[in-house]
C-alpha positions in Angstrom: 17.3 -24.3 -30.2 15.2 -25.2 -33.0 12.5 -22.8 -34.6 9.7 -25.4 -33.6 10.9 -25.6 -30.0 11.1 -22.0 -29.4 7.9 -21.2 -31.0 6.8 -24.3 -28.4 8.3 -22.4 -25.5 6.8 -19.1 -25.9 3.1 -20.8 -26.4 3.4 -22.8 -23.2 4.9 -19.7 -21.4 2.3 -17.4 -22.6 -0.7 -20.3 -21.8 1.4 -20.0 -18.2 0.8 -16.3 -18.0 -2.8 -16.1 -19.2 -4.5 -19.5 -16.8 -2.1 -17.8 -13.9 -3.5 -14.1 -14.4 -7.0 -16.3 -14.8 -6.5 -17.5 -11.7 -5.4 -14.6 -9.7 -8.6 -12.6 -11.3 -11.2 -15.6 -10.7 -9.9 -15.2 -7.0 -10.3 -11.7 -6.7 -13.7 -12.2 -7.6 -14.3 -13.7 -4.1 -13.7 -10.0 -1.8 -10.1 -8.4 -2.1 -8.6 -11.2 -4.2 -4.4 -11.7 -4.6 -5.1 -9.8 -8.1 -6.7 -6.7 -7.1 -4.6 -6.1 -3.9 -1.3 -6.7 -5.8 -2.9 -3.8 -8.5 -3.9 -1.3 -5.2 -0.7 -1.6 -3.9 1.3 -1.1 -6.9 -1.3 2.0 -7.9 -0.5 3.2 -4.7 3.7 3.7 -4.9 3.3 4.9 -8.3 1.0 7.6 -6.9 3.5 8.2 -4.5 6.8 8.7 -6.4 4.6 10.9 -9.0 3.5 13.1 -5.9 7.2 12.9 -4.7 8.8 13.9 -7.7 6.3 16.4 -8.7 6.5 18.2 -5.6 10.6 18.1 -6.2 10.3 20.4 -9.3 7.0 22.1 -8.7 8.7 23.2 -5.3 7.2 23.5 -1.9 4.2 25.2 -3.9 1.2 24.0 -1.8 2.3 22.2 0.9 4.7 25.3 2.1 1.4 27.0 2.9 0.4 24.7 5.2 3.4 24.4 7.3 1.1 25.2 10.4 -1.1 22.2 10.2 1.8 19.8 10.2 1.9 20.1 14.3 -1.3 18.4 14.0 -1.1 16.5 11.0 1.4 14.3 13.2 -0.9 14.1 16.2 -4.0 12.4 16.2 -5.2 13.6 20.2 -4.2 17.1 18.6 -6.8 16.8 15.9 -9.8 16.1 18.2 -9.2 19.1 20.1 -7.7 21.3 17.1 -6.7 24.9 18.4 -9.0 26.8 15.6 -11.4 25.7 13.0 -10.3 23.2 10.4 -12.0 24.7 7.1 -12.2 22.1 3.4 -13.9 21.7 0.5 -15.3 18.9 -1.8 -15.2 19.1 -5.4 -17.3 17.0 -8.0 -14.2 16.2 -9.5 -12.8 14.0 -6.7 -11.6 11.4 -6.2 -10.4 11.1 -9.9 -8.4 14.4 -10.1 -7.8 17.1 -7.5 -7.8 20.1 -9.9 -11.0 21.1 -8.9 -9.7 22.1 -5.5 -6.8 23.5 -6.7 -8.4 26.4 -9.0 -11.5 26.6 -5.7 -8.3 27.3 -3.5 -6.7 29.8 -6.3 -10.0 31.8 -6.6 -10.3 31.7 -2.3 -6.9 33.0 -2.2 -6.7 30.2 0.3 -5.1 26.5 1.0 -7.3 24.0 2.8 -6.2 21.9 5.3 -9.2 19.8 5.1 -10.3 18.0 1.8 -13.1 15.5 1.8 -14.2 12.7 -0.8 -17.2 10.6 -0.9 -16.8 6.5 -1.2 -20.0 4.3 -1.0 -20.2 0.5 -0.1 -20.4 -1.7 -2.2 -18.3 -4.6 -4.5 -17.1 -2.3 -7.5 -13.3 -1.5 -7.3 -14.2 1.9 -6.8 -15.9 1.2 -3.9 -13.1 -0.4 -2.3 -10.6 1.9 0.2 -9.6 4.7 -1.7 -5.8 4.4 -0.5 -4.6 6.1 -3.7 -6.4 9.5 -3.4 -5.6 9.5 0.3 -2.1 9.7 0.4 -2.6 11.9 -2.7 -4.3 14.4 -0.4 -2.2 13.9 2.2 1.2 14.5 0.3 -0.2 17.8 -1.0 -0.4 18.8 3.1 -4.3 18.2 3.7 -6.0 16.0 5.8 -8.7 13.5 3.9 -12.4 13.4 4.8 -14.3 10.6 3.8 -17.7 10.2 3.6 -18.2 6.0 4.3 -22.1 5.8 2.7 -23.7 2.0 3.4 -25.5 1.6 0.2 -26.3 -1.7 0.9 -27.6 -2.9 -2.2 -24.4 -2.7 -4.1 -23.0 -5.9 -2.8 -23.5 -8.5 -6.0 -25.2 -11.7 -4.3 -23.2 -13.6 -6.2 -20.0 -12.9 -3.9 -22.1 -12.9 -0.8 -25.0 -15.3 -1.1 -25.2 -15.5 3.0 -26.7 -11.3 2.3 -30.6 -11.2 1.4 -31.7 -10.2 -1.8 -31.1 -6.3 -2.9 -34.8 -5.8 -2.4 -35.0 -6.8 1.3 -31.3 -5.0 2.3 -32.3 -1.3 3.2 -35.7 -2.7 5.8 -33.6 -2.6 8.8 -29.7 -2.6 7.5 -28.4 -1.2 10.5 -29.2 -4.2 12.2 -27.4 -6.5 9.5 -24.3 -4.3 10.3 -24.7 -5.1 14.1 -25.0 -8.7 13.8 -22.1 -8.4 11.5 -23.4 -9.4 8.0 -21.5 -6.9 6.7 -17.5 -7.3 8.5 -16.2 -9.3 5.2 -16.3 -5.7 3.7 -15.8 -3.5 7.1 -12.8 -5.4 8.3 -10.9 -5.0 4.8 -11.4 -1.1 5.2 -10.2 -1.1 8.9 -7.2 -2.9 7.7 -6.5 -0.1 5.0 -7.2 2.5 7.7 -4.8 1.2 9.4 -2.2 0.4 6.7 -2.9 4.4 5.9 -1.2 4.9 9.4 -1.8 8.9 9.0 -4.7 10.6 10.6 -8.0 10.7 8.5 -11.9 11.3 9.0 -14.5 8.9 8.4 -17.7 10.2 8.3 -20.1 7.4 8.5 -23.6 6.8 7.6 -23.9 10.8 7.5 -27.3 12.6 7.8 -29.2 9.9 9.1 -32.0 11.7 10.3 -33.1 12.2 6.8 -36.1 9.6 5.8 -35.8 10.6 2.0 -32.4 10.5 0.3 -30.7 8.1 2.2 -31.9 4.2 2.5 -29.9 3.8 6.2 -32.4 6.9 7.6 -35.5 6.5 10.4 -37.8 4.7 7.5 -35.6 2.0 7.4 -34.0 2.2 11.1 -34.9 2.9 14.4 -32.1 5.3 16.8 -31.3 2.3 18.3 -30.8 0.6 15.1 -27.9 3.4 13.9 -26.3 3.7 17.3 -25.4 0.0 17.9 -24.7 -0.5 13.9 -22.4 2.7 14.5 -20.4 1.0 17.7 -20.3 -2.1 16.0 -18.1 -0.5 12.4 -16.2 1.6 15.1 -15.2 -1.5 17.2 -14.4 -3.3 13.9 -12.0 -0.8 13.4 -10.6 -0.3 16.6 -9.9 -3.9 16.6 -7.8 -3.7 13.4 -5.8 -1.1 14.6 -6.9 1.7 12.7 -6.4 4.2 15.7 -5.8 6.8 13.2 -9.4 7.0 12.3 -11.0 10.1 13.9 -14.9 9.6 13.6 -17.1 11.8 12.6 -20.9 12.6 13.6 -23.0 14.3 11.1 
C-alpha cells in the first residue's frame, strides 16, 4: 500500500473513532448514556480484580476478622433482625479512598462491619450509583450504608426541561417525587441496586425533621409530603427488583 493511502486510512479511521466517541458522549448527555454506562461498568471489574488480587497477597488481612458477619452478609431477612448491634463509621475521605477507615479501625483496635458513604442527587457523574465503592466495601467484608440526599436542584434543566427551574424545586419537592418527576433518575438507581444483588442500606432523605440544613425538611414539606414521596422511591425500587435494599429511617 502506498504512503498516501495509508496515511488516508489512518485519517478516516481516526475521524471514525473521534465522531463515534462524539456520539456515544452527546448521548450520554441525555441520563445514563451508552458512554457513561460502558465507563461504570468497566470501572467496576477493574475495581474488582484489584480488590481480588490485592486481597490474594495482602492475605485474609481484613476480611478474616469479619468471618462472623458473613452468616448475615448472605441473608437479607437476617440483617433486619441482626442478633447484636451492627456498629460503622464514615470518614471524610469516602467514597474516593477507604484509608481513612482503615487507620479509624487500627486506632479502635476494631473491624467494622458497617461502613457508610454519602451520595446526593443530582446529574454529575459522581452523583450517579456509586457501584464502584460498593463492591469495594463489600469485598473488604463490610456492609455499605448509603446516605440517598434529594438535592433537588442539581438536576441541569437542560437534560430535564419537563423539571421547574432550580429556584422553584425545594417548595414542595416531596410531592414532585410522588407524582414521579423525579423516576428518570430513581429508576436508574433501583436498577443498580439491583444489579448490586448484595445487601445494602439506603438511607433516604435522612433527618427530615430538620427545617434548617436540609431543603426536603417541614419548611419545604408537609409529613404527608415525605411519607408518600418516601413510598413512592421505595415502590420504584421494589419494582426493579432491588430486594436487596434494606431501608433505612433516620
Amino acid at each position: 500500500m502506498k504512503r498516501s493511502h495509508r496515511l488516508t486510512v489512518v485519517v478516516v479511521s481516526l475521524t471514525g473513532v473521534v465522531l463515534f466517541f462524539l456520539l456515544l458522549t452527546g448521548l450520554s448527555r441525555k441520563g445514563e448514556g451508552p458512554l457513561a454506562r460502558v465507563l461504570e461498568d468497566i470501572g467496576v471489574f477493574v475495581s474488582n480484580v484489584e480488590n481480588t488480587v490485592t486481597g490474594y497477597f495482602r492475605g485474609p488481612g481484613r476480611s478474616s476478622r469479619l468471618l462472623w458477619l458473613e452468616p448475615l452478609r448472605q441473608s437479607v431477612d437476617s440483617l433486619r433482625h441482626p442478633p447484636q448491634i451492627l456498629l460503622g463509621a464514615y470518614d471524610s475521605g469516602l467514597p474516593s479512598s477507604l484509608d481513612g477507615v482503615a487507620k479509624l479501625e487500627s486506632s479502635l483496635n476494631t473491624t467494622f462491619p458497617l461502613v457508610h458513604i454519602y451520595s446526593a442527587w443530582g446529574d454529575r457523574p459522581e452523583q450517579q450509583f456509586p457501584a464502584r465503592v460498593l463492591n469495594a466495601i463489600w469485598n473488604l467484608g463490610s456492609i455499605p450504608v448509603l446516605t440517598w440526599e434529594p438535592w433537588l436542584t442539581d438536576f441541569e434543566n437542560v437534560n430535564h426541561p419537563h423539571l421547574p427551574l432550580r429556584t422553584e424545586r425545594d417548595r414542595g419537592g416531596f410531592g414532585a417525587i410522588t407524582r414521579g418527576d423525579y423516576d428518570f433518575y430513581i429508576d436508574a438507581w433501583a436498577s443498580e441496586a439491583a444489579a448490586f444483588k448484595h445487601p445494602m442500606f439506603l438511607r433516604f432523605a435522612h433527618e427530615m425533621n430538620d427545617p434548617y440544613r436540609y431543603p426536603w425538611g417541614p419548611h419545604n414539606n408537609s409529613v404527608v409530603d415525605f411519607l408518600e414521596a418516601w413510598r413512592h422511591v421505595y415502590q420504584r425500587f421494589q419494582q426493579a427488583g432491588a430486594r436487596n435494599v434494606l431501608w433505612v429511617w433516620s
